[in-house]
N, CA, C and O atoms as a GROMACS GRO file, in nm:
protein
  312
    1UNK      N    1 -10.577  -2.074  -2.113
    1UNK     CA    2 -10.712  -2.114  -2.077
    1UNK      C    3 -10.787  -2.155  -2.203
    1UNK      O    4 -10.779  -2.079  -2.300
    2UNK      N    5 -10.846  -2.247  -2.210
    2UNK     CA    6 -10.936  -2.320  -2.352
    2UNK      C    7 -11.044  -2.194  -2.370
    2UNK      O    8 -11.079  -2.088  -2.319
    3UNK      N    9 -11.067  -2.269  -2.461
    3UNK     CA   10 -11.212  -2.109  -2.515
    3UNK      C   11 -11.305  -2.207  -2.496
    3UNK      O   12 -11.290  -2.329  -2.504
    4UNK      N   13 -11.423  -2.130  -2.463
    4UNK     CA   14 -11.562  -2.233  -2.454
    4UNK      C   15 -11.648  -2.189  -2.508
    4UNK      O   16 -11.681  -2.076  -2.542
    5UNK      N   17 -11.690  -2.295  -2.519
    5UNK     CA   18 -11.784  -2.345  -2.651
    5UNK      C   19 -11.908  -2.250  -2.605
    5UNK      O   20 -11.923  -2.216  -2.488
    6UNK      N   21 -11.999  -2.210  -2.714
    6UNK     CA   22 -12.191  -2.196  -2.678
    6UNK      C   23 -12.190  -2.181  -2.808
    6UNK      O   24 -12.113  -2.157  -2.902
    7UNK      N   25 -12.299  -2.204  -2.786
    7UNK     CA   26 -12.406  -2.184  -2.914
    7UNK      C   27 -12.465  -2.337  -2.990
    7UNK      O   28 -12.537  -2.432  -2.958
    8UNK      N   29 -12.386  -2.292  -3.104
    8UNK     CA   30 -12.381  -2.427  -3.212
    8UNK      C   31 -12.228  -2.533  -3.162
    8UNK      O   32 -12.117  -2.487  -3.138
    9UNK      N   33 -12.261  -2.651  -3.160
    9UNK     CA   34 -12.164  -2.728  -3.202
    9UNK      C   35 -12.178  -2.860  -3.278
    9UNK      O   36 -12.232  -2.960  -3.230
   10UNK      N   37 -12.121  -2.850  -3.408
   10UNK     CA   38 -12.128  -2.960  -3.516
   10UNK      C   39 -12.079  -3.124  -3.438
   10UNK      O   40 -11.960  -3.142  -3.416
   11UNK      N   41 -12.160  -3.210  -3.411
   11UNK     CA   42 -12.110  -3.338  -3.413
   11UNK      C   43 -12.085  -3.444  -3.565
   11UNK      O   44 -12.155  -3.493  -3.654
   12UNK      N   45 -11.983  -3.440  -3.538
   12UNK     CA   46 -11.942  -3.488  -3.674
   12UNK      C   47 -12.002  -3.610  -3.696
   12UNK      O   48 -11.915  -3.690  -3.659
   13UNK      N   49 -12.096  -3.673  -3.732
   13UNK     CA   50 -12.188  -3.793  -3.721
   13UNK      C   51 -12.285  -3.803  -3.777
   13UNK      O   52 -12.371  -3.715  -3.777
   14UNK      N   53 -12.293  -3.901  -3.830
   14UNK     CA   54 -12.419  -3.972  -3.867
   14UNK      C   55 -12.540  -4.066  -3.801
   14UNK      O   56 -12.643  -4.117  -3.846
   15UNK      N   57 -12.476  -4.063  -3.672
   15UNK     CA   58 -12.530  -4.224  -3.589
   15UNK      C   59 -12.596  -4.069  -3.548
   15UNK      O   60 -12.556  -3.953  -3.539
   16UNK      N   61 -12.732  -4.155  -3.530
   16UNK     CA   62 -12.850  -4.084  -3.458
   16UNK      C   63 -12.827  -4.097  -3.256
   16UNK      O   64 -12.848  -4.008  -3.174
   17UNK      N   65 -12.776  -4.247  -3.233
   17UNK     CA   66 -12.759  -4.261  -3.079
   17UNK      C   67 -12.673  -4.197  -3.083
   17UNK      O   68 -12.721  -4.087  -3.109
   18UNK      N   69 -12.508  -4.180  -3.070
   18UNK     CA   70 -12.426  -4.026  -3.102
   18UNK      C   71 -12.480  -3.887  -3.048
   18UNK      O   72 -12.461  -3.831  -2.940
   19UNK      N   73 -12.553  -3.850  -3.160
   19UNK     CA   74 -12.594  -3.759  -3.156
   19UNK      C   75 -12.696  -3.754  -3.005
   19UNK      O   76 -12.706  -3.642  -2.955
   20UNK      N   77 -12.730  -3.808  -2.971
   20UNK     CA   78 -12.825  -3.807  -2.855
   20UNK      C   79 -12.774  -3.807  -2.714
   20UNK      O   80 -12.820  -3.780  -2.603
   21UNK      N   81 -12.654  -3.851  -2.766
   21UNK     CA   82 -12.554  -3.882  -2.634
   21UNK      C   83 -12.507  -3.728  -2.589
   21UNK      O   84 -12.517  -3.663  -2.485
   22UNK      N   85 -12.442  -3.701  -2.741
   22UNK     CA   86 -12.404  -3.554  -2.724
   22UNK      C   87 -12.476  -3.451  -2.687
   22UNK      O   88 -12.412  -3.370  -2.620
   23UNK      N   89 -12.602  -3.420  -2.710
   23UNK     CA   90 -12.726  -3.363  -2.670
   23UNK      C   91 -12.732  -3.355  -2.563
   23UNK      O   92 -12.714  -3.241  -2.519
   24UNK      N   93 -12.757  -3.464  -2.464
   24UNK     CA   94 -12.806  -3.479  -2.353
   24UNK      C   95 -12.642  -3.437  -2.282
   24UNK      O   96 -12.650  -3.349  -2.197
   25UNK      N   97 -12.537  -3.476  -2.301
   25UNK     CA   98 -12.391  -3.367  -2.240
   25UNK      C   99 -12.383  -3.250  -2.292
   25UNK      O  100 -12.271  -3.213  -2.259
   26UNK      N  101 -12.421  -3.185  -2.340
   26UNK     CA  102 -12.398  -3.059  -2.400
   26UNK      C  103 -12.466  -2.967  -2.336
   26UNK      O  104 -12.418  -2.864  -2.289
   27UNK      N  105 -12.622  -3.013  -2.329
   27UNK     CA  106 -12.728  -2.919  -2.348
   27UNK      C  107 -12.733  -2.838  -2.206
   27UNK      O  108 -12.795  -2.732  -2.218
   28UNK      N  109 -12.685  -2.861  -2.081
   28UNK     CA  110 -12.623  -2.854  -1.916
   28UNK      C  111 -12.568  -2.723  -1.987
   28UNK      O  112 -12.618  -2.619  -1.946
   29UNK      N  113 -12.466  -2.712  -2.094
   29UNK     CA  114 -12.377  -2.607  -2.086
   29UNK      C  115 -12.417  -2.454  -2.187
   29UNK      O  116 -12.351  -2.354  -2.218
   30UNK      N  117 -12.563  -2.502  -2.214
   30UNK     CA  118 -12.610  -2.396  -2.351
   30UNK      C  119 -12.540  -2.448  -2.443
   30UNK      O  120 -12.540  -2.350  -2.517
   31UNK      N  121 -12.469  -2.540  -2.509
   31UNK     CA  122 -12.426  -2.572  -2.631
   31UNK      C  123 -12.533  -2.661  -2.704
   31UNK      O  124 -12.582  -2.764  -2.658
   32UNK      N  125 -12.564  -2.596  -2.840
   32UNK     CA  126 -12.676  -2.662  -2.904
   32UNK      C  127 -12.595  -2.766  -2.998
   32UNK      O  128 -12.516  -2.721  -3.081
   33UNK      N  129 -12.618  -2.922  -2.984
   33UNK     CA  130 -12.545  -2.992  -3.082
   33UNK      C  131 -12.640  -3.008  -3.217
   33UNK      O  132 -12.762  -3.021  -3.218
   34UNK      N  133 -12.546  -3.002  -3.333
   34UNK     CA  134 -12.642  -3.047  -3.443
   34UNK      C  135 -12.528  -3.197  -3.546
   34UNK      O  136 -12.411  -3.234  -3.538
   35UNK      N  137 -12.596  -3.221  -3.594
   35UNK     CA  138 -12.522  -3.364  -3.628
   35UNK      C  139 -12.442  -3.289  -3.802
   35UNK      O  140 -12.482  -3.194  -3.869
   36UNK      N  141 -12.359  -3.353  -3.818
   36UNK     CA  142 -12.329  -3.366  -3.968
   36UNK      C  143 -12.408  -3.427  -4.036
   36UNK      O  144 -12.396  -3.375  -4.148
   37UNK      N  145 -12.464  -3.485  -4.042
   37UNK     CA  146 -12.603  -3.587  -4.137
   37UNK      C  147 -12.714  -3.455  -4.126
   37UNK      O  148 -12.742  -3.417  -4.240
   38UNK      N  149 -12.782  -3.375  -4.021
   38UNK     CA  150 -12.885  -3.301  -4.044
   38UNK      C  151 -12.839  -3.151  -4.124
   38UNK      O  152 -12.920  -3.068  -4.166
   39UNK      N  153 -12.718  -3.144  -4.131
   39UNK     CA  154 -12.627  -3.036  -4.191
   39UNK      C  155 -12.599  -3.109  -4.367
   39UNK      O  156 -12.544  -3.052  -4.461
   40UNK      N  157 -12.652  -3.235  -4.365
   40UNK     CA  158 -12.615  -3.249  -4.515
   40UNK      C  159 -12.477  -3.258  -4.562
   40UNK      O  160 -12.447  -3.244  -4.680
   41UNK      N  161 -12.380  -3.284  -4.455
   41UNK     CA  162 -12.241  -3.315  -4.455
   41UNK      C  163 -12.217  -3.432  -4.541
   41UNK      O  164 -12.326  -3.485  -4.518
   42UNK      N  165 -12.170  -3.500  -4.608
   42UNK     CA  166 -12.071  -3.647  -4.624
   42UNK      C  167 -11.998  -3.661  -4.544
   42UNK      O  168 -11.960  -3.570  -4.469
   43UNK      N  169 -11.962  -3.772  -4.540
   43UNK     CA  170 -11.886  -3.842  -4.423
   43UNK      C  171 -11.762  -3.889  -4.466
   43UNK      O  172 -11.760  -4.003  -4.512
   44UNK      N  173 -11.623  -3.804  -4.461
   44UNK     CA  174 -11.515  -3.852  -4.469
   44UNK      C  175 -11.487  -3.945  -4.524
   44UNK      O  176 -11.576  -4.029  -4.539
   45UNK      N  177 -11.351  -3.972  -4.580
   45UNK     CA  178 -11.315  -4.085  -4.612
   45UNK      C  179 -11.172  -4.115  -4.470
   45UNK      O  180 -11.061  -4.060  -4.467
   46UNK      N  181 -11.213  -4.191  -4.395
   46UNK     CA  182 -11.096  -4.196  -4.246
   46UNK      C  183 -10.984  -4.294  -4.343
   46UNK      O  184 -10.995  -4.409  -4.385
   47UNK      N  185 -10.892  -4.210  -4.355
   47UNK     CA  186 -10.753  -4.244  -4.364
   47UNK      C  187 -10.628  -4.242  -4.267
   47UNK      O  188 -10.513  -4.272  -4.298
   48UNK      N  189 -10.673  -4.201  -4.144
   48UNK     CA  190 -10.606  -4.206  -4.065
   48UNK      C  191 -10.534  -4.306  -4.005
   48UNK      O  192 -10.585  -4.412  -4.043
   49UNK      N  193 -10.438  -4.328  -3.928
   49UNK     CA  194 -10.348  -4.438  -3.915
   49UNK      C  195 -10.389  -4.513  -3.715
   49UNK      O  196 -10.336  -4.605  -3.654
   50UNK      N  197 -10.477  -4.439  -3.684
   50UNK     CA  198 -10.517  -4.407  -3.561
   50UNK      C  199 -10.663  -4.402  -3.527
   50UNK      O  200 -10.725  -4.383  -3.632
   51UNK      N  201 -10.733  -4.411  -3.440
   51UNK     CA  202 -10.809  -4.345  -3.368
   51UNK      C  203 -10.871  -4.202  -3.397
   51UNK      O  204 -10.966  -4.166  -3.466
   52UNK      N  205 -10.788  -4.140  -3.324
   52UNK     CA  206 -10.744  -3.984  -3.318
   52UNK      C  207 -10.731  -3.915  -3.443
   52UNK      O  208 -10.781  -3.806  -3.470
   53UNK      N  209 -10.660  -3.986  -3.517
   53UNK     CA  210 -10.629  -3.913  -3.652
   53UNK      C  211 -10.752  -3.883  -3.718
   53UNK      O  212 -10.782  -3.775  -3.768
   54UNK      N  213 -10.848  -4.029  -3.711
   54UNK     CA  214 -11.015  -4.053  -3.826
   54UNK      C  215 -11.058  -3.969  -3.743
   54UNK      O  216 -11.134  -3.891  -3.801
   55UNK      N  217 -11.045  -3.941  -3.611
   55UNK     CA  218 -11.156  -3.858  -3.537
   55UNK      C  219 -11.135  -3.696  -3.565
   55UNK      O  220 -11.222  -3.610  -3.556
   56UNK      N  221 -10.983  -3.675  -3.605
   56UNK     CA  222 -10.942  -3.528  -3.641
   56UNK      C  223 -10.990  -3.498  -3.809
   56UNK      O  224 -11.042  -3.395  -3.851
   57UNK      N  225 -10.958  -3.604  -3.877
   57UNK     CA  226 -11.022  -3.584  -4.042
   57UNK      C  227 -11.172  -3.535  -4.017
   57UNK      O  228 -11.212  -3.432  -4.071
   58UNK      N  229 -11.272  -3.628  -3.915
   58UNK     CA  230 -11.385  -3.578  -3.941
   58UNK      C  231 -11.424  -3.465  -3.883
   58UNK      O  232 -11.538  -3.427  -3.910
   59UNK      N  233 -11.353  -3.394  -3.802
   59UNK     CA  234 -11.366  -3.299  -3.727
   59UNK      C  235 -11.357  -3.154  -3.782
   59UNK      O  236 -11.419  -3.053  -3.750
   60UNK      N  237 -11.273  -3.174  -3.863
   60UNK     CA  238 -11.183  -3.072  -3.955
   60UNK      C  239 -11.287  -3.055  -4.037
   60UNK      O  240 -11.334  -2.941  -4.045
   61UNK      N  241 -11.341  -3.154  -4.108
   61UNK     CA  242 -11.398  -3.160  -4.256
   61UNK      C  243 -11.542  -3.124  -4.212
   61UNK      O  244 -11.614  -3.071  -4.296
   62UNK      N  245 -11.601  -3.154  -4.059
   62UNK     CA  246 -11.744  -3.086  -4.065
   62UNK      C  247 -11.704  -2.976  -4.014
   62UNK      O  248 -11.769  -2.888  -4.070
   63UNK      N  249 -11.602  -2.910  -3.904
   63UNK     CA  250 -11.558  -2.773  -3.915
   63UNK      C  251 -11.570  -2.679  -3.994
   63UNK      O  252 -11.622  -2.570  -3.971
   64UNK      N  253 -11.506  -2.728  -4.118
   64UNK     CA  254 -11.467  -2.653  -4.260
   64UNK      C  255 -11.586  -2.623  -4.313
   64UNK      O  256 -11.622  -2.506  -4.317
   65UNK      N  257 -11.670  -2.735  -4.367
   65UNK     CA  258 -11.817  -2.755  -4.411
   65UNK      C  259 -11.886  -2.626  -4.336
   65UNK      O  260 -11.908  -2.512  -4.378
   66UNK      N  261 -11.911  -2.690  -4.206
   66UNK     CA  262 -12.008  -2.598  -4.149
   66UNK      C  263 -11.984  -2.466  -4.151
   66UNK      O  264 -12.084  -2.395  -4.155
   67UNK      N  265 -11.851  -2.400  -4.148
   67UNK     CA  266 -11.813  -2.290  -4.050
   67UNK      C  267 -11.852  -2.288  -3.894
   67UNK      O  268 -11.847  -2.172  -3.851
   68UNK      N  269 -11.886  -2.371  -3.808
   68UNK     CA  270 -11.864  -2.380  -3.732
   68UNK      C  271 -11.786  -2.472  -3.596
   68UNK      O  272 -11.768  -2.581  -3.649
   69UNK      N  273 -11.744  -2.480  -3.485
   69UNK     CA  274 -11.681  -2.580  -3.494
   69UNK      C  275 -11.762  -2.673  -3.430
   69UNK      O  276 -11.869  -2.663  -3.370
   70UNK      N  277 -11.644  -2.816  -3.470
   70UNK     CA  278 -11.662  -2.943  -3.453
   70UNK      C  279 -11.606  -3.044  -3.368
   70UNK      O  280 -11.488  -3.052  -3.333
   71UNK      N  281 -11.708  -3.126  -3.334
   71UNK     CA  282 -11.652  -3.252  -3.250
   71UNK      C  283 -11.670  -3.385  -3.270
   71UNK      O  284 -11.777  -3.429  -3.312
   72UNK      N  285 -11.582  -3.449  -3.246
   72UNK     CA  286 -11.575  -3.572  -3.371
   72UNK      C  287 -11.507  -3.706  -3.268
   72UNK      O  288 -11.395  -3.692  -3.220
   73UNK      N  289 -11.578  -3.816  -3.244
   73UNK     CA  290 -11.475  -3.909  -3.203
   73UNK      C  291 -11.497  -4.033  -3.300
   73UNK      O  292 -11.583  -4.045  -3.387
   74UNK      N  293 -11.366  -4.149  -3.252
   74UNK     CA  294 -11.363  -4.228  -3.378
   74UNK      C  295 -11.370  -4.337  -3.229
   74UNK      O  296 -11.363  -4.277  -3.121
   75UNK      N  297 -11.379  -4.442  -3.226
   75UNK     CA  298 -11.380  -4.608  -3.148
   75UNK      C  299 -11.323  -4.669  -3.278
   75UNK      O  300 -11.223  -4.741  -3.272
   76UNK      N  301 -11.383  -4.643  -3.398
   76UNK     CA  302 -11.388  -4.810  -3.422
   76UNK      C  303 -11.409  -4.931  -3.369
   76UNK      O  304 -11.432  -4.959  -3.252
   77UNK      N  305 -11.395  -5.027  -3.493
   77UNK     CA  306 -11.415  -5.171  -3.418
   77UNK      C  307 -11.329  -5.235  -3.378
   77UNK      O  308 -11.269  -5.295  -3.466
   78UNK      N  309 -11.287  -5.252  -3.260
   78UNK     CA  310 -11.178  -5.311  -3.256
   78UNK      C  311 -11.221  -5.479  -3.179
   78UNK      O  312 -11.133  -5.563  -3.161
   0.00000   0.00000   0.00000
């Protein structure tokens, strides 16, 4: 069974719309999102070969940062 989330959860991001998106899905479940940019994070360097991969680097790295955990997606431009 997954563990679920409350409280804090780090969105790994800088984009302000992002962050708003996540907010407004989260907030239904008591999970408070806070961005990596209002945490004073840097923003990765995505070396990943993938999608998934840039979205796991940044995930990890505001994880780590914060101590708390993180959620992170990548699109790019394709």
């Amino acid at each position: 069974m997954p563990r679920r989330i409350s409280g804090q959860l780090v969105i790994a991001t800088h984009n302000p719309g992002k962050l708003a998106e996540m907010r407004e899905l989260l907030s239904p479940y008591g999970v408070t999102a806070i961005s990596a940019s209002e945490l004073g994070l840097p923003e990765p360097e995505e070396t990943g070969d993938s999608f998934a991969a840039n979205a796991k680097i940044k995930a990890v790295a505001a994880a780590t940062a914060a101590k708390l955990p993180a959620f992170a997606d990548d699109s790019g431009l394709a």
